[in-house]
CHARMM internal coordinates of N, CA and C (Angstrom, degrees):
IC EDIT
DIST 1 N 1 CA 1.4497
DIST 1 CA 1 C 1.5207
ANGL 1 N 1 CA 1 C 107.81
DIST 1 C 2 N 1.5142
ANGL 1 CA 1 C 2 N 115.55
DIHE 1 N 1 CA 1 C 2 N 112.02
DIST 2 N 2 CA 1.4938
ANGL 1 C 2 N 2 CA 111.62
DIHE 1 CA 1 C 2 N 2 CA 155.64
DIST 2 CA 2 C 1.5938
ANGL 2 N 2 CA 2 C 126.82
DIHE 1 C 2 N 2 CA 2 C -113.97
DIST 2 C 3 N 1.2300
ANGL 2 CA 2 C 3 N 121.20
DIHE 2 N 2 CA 2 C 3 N 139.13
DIST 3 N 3 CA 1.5314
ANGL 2 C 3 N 3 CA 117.58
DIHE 2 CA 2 C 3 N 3 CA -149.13
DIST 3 CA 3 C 1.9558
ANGL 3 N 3 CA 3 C 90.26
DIHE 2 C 3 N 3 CA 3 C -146.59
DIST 3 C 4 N 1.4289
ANGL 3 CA 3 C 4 N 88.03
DIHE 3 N 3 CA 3 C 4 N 141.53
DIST 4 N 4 CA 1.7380
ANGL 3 C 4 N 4 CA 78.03
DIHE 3 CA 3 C 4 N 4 CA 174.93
DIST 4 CA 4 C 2.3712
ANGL 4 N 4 CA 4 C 86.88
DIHE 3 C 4 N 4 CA 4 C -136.17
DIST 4 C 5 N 1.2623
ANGL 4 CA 4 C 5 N 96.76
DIHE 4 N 4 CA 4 C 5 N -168.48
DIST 5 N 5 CA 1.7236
ANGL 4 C 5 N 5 CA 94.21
DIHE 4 CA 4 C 5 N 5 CA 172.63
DIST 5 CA 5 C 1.2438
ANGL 5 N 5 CA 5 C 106.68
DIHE 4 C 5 N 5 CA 5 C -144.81
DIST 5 C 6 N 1.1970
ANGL 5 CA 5 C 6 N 103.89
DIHE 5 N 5 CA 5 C 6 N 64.60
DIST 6 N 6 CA 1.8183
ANGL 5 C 6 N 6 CA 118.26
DIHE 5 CA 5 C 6 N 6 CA 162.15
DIST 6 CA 6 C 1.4564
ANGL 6 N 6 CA 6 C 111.57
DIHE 5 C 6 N 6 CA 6 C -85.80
DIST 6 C 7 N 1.3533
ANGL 6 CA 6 C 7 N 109.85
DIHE 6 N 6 CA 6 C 7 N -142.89
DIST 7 N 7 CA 1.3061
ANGL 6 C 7 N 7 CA 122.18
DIHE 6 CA 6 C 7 N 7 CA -149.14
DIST 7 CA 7 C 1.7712
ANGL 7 N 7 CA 7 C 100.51
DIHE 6 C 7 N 7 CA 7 C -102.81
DIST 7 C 8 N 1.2177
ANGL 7 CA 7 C 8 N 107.11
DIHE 7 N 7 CA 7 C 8 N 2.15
DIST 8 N 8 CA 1.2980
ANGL 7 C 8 N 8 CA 109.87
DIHE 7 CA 7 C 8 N 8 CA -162.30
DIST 8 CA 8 C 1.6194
ANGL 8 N 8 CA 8 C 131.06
DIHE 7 C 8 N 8 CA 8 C 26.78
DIST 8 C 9 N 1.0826
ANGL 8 CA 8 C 9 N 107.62
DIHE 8 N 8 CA 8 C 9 N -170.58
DIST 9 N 9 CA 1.7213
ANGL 8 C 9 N 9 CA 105.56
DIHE 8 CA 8 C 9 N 9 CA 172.08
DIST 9 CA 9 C 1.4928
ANGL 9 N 9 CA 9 C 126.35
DIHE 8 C 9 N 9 CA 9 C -137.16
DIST 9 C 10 N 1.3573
ANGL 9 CA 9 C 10 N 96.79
DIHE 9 N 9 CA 9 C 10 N 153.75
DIST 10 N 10 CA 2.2099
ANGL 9 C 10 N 10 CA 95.88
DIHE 9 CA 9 C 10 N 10 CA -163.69
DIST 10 CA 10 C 2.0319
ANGL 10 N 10 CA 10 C 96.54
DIHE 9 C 10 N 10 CA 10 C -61.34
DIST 10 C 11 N 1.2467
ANGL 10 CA 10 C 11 N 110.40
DIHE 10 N 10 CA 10 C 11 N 141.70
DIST 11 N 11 CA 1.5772
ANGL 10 C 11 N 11 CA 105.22
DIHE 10 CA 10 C 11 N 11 CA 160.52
DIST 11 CA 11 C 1.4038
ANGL 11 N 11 CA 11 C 115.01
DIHE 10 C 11 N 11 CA 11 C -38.61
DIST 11 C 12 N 1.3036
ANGL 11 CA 11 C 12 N 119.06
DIHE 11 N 11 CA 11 C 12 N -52.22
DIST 12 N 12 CA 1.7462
ANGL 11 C 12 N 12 CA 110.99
DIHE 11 CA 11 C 12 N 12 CA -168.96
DIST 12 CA 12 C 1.3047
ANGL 12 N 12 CA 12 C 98.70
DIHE 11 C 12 N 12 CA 12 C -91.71
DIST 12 C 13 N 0.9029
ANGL 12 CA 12 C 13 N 146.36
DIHE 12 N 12 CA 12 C 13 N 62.43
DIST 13 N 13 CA 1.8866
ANGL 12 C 13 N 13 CA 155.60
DIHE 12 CA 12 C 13 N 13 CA 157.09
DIST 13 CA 13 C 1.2318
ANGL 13 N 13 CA 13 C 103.88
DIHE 12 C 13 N 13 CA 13 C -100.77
DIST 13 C 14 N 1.2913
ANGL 13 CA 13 C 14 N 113.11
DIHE 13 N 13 CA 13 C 14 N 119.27
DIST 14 N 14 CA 1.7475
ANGL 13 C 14 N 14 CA 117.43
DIHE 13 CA 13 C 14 N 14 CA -168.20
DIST 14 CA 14 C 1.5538
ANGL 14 N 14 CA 14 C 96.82
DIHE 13 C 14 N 14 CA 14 C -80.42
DIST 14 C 15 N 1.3275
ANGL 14 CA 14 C 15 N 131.35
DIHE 14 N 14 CA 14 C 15 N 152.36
DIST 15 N 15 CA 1.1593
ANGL 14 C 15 N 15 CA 140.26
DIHE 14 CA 14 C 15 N 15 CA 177.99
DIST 15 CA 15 C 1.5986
ANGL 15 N 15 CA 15 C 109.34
DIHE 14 C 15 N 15 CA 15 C -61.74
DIST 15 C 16 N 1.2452
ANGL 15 CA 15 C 16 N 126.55
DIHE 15 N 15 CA 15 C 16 N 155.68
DIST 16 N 16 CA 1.5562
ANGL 15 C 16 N 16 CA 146.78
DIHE 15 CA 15 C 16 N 16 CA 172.39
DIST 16 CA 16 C 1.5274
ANGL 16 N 16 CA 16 C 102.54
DIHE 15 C 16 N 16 CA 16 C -88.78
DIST 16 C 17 N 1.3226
ANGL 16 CA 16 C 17 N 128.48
DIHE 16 N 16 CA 16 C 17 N 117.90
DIST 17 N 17 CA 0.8350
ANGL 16 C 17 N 17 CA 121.98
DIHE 16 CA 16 C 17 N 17 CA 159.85
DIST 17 CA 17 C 2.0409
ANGL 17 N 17 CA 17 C 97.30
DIHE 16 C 17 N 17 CA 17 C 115.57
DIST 17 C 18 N 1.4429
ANGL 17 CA 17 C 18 N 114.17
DIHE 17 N 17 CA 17 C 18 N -155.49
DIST 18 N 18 CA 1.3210
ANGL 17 C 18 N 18 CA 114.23
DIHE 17 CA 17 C 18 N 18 CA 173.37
DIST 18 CA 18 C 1.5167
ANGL 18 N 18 CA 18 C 104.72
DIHE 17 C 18 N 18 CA 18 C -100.30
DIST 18 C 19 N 1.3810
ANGL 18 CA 18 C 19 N 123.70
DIHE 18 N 18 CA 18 C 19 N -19.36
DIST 19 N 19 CA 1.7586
ANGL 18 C 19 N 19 CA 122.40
DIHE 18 CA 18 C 19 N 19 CA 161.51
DIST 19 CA 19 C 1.7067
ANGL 19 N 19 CA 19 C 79.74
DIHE 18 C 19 N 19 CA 19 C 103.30
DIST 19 C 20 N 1.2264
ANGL 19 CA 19 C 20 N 133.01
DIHE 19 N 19 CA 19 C 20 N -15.66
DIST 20 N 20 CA 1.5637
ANGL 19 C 20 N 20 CA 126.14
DIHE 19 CA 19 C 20 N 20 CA -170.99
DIST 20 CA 20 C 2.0082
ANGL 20 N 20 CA 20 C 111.24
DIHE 19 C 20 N 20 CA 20 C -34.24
DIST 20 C 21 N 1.3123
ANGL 20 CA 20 C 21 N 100.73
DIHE 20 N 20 CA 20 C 21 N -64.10
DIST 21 N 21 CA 1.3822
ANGL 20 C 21 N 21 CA 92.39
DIHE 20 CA 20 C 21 N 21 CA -177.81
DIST 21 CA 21 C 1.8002
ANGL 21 N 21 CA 21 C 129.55
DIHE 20 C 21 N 21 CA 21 C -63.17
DIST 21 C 22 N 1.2743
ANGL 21 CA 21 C 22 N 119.46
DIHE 21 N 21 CA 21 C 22 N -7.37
DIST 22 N 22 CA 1.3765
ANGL 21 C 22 N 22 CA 149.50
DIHE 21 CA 21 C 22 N 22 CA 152.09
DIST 22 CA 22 C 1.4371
ANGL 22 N 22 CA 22 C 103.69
DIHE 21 C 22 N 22 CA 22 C -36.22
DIST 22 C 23 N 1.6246
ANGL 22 CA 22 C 23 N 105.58
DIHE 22 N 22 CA 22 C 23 N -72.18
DIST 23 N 23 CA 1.2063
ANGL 22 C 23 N 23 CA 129.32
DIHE 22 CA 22 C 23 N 23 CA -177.04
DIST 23 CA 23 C 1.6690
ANGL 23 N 23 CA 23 C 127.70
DIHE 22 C 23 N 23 CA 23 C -60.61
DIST 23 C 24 N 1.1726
ANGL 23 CA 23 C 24 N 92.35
DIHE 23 N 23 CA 23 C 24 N -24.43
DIST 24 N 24 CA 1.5555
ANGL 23 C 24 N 24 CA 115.95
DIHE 23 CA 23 C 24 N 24 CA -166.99
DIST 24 CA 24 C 1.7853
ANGL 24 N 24 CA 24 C 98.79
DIHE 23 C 24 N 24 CA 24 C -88.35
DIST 24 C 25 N 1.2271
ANGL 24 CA 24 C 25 N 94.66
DIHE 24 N 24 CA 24 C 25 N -71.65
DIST 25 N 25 CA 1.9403
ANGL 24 C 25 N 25 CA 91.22
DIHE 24 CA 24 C 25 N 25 CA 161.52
DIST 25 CA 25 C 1.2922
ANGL 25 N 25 CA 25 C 120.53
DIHE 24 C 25 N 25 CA 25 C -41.94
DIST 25 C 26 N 1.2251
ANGL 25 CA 25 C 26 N 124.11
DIHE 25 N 25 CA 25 C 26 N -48.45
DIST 26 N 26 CA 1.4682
ANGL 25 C 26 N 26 CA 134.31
DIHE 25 CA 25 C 26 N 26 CA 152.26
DIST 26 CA 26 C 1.3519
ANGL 26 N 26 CA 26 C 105.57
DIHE 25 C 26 N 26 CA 26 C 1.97
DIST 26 C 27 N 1.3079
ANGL 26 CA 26 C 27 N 103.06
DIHE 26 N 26 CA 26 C 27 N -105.54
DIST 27 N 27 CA 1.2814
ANGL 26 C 27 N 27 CA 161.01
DIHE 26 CA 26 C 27 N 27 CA -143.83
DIST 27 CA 27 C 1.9057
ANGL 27 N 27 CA 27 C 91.41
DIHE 26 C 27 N 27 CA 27 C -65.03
DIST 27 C 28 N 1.2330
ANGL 27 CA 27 C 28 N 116.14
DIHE 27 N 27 CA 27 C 28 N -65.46
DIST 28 N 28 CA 1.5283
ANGL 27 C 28 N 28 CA 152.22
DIHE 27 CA 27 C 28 N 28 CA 157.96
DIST 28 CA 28 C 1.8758
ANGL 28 N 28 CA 28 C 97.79
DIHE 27 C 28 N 28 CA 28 C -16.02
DIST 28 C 29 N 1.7231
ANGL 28 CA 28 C 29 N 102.20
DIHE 28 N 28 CA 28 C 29 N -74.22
DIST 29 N 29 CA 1.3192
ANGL 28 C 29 N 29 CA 114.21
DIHE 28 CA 28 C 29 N 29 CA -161.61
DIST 29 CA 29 C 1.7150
ANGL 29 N 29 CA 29 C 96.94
DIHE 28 C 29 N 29 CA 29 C -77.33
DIST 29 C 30 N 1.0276
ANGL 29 CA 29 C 30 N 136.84
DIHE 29 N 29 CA 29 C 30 N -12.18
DIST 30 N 30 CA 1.6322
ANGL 29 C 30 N 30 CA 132.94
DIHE 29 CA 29 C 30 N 30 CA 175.05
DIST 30 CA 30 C 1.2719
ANGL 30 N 30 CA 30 C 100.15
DIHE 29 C 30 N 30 CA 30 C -96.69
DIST 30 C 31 N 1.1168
ANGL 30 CA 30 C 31 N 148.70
DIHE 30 N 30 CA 30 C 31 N -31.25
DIST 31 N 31 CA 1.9673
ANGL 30 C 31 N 31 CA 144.43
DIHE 30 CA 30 C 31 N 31 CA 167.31
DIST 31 CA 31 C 1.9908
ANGL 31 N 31 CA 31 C 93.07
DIHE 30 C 31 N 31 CA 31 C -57.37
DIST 31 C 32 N 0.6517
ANGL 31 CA 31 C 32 N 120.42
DIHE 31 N 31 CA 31 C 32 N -18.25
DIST 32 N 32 CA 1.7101
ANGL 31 C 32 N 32 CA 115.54
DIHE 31 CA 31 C 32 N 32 CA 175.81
DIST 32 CA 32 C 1.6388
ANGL 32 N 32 CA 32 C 104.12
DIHE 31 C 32 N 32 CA 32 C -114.17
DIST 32 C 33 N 1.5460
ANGL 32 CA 32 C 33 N 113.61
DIHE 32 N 32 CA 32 C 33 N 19.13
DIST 33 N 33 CA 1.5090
ANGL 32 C 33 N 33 CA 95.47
DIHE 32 CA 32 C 33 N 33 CA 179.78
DIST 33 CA 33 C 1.2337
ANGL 33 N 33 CA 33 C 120.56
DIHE 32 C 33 N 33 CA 33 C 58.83
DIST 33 C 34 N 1.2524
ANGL 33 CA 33 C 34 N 129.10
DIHE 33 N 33 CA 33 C 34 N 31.71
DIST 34 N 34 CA 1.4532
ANGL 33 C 34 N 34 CA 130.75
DIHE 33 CA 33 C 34 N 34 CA 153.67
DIST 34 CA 34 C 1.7976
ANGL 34 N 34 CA 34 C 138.15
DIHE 33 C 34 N 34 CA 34 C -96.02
DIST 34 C 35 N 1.2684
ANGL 34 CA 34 C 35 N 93.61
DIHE 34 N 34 CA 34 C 35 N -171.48
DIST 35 N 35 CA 1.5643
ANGL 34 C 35 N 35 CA 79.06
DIHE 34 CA 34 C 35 N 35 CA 171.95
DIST 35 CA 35 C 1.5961
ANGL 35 N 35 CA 35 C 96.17
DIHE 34 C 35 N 35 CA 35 C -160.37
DIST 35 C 36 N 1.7269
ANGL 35 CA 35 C 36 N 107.92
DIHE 35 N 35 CA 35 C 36 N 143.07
DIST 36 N 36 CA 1.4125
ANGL 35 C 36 N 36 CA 132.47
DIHE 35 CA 35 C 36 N 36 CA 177.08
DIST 36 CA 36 C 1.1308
ANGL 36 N 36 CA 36 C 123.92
DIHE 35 C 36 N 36 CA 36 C -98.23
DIST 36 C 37 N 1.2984
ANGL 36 CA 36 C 37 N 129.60
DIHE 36 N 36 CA 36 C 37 N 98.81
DIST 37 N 37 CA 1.0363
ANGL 36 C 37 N 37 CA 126.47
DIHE 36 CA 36 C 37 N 37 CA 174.11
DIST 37 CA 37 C 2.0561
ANGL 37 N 37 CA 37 C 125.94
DIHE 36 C 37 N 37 CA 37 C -101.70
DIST 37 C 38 N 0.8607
ANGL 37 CA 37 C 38 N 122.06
DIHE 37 N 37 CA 37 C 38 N 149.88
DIST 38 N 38 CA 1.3721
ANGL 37 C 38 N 38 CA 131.11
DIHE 37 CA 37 C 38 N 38 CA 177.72
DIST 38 CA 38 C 1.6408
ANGL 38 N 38 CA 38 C 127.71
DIHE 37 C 38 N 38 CA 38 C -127.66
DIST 38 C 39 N 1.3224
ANGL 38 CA 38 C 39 N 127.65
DIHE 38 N 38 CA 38 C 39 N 117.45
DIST 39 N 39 CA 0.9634
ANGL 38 C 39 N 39 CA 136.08
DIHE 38 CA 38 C 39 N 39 CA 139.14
DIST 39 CA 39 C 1.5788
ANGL 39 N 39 CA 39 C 142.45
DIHE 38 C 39 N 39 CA 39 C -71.00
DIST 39 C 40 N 1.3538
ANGL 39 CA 39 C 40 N 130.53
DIHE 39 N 39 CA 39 C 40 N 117.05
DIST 40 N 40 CA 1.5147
ANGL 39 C 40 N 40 CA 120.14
DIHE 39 CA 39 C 40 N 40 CA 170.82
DIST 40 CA 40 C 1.4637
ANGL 40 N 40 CA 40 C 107.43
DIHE 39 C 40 N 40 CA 40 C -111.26
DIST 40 C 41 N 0.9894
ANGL 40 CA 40 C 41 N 125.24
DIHE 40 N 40 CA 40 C 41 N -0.47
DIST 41 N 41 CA 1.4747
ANGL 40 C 41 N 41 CA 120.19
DIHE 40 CA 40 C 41 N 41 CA 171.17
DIST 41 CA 41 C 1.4307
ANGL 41 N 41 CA 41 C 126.71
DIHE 40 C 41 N 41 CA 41 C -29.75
DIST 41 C 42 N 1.7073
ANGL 41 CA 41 C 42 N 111.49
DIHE 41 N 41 CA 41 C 42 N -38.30
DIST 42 N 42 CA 1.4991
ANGL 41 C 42 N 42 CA 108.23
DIHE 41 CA 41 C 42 N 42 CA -167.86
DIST 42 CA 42 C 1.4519
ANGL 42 N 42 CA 42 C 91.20
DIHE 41 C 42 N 42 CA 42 C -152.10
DIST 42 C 43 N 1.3177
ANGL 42 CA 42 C 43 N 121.90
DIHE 42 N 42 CA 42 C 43 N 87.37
DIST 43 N 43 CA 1.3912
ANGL 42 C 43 N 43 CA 120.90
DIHE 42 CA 42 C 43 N 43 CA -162.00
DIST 43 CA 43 C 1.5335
ANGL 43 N 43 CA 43 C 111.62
DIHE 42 C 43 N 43 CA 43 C 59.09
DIST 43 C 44 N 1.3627
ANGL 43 CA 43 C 44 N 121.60
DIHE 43 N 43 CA 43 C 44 N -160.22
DIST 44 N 44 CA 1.6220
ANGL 43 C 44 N 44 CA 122.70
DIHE 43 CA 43 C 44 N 44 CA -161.90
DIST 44 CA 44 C 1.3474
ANGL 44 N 44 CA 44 C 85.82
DIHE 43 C 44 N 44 CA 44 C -131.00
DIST 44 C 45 N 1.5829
ANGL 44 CA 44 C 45 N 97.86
DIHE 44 N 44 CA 44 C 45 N 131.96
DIST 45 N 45 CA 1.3523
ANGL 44 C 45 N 45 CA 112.04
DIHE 44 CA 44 C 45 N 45 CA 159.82
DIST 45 CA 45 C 1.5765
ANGL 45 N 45 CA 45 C 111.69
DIHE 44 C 45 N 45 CA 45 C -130.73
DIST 45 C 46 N 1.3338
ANGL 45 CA 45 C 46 N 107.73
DIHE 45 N 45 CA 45 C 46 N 154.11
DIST 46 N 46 CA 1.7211
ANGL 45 C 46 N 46 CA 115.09
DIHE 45 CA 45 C 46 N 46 CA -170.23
DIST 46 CA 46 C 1.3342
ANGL 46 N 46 CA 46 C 107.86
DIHE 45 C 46 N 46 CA 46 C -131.10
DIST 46 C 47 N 1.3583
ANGL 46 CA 46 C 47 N 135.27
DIHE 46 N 46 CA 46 C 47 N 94.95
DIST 47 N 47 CA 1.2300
ANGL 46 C 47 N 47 CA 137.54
DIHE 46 CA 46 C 47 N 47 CA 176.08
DIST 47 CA 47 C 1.7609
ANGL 47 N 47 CA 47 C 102.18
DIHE 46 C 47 N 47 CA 47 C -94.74
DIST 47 C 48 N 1.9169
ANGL 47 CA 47 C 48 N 105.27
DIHE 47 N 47 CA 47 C 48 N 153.13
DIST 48 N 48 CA 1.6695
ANGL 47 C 48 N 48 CA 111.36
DIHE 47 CA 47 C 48 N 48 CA -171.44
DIST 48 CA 48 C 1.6679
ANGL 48 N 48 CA 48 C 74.95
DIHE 47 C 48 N 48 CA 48 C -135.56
DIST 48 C 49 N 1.4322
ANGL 48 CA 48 C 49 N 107.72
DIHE 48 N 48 CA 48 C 49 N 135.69
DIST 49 N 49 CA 1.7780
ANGL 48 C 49 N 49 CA 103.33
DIHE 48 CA 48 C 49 N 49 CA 159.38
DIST 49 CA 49 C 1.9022
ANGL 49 N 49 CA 49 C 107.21
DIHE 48 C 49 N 49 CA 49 C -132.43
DIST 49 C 50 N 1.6333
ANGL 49 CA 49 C 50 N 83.27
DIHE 49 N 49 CA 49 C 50 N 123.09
DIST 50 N 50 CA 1.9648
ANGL 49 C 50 N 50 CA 64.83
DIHE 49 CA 49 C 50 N 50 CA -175.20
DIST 50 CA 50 C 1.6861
ANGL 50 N 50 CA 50 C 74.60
DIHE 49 C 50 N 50 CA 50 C -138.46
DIST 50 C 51 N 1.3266
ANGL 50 CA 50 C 51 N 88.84
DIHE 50 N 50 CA 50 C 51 N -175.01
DIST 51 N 51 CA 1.9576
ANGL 50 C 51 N 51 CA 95.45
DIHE 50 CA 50 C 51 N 51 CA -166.43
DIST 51 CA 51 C 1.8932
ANGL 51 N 51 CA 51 C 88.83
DIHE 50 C 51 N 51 CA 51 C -118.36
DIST 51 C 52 N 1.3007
ANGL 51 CA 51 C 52 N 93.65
DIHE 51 N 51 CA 51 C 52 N 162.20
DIST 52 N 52 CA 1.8775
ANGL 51 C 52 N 52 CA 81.69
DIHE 51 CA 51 C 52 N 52 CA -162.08
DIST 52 CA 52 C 1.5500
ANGL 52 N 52 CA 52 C 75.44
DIHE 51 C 52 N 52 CA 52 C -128.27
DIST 52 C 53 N 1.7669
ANGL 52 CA 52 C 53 N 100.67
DIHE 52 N 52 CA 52 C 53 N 144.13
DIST 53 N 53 CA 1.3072
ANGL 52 C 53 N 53 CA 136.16
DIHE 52 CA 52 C 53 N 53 CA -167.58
DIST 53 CA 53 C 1.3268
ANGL 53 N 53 CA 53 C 115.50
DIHE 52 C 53 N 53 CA 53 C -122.64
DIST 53 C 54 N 1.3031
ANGL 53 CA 53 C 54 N 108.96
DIHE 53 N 53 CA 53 C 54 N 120.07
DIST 54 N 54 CA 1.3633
ANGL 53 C 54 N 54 CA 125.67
DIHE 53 CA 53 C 54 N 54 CA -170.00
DIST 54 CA 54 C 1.6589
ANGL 54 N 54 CA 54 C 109.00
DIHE 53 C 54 N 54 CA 54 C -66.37
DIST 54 C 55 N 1.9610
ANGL 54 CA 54 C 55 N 120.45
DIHE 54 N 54 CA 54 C 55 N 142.92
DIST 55 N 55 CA 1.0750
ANGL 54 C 55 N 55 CA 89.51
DIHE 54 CA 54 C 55 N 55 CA -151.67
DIST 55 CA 55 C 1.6432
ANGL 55 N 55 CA 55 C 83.35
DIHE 54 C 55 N 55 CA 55 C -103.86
DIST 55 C 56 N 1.4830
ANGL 55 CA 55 C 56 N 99.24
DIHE 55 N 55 CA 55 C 56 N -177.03
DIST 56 N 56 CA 1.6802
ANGL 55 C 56 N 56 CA 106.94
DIHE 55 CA 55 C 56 N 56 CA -168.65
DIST 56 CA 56 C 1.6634
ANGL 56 N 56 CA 56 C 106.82
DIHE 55 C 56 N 56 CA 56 C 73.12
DIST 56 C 57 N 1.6592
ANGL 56 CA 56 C 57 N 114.17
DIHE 56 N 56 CA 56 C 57 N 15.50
DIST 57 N 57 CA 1.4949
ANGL 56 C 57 N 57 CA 101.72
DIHE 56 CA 56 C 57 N 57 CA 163.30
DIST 57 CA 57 C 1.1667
ANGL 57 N 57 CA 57 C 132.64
DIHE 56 C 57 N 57 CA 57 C -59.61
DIST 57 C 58 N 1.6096
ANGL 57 CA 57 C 58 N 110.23
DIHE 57 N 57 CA 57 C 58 N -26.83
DIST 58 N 58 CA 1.2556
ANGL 57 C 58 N 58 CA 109.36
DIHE 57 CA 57 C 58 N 58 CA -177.03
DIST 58 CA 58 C 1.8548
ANGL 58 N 58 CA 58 C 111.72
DIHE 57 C 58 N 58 CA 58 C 126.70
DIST 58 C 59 N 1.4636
ANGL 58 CA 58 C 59 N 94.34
DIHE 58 N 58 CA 58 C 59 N -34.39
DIST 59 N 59 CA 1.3350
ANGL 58 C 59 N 59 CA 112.13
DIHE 58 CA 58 C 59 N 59 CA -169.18
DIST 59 CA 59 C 1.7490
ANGL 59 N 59 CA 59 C 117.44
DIHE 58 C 59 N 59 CA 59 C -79.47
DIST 59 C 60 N 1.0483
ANGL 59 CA 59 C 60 N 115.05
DIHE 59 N 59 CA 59 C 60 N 135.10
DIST 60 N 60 CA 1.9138
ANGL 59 C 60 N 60 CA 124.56
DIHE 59 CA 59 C 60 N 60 CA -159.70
DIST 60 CA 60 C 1.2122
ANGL 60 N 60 CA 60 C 89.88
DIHE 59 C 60 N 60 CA 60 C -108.18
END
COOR INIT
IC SEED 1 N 1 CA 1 C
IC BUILD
């Protein structure tokens, strides 16, 4: 979780930039079975939830 308490941003505020690295974490945090979530309500917050896997499980 990283969270700061700025000014945050409205939901429909189009991204700065091409939004690529947004996407890339995206994309990134679901190849490990996770999930990204975001708040801007009160400054920006960035939560990642993935379940962590012991290694030598077995699993590819």
């Amino acid at each position: 979780k990283i969270s700061d308490n700025g000014v945050g941003k409205s939901s429909d505020e189009k991204a700065k930039g091409t939004g690529f690295g947004t996407q890339l974490v995206d994309l990134l945090t679901r190849q490990i079975d996770g999930k990204l979530m975001q708040d801007v309500s009160n400054g920006t917050m960035i939560l990642i939830n993935f379940k962590r896997q012991v290694a030598g499980s077995g699993k590819v």
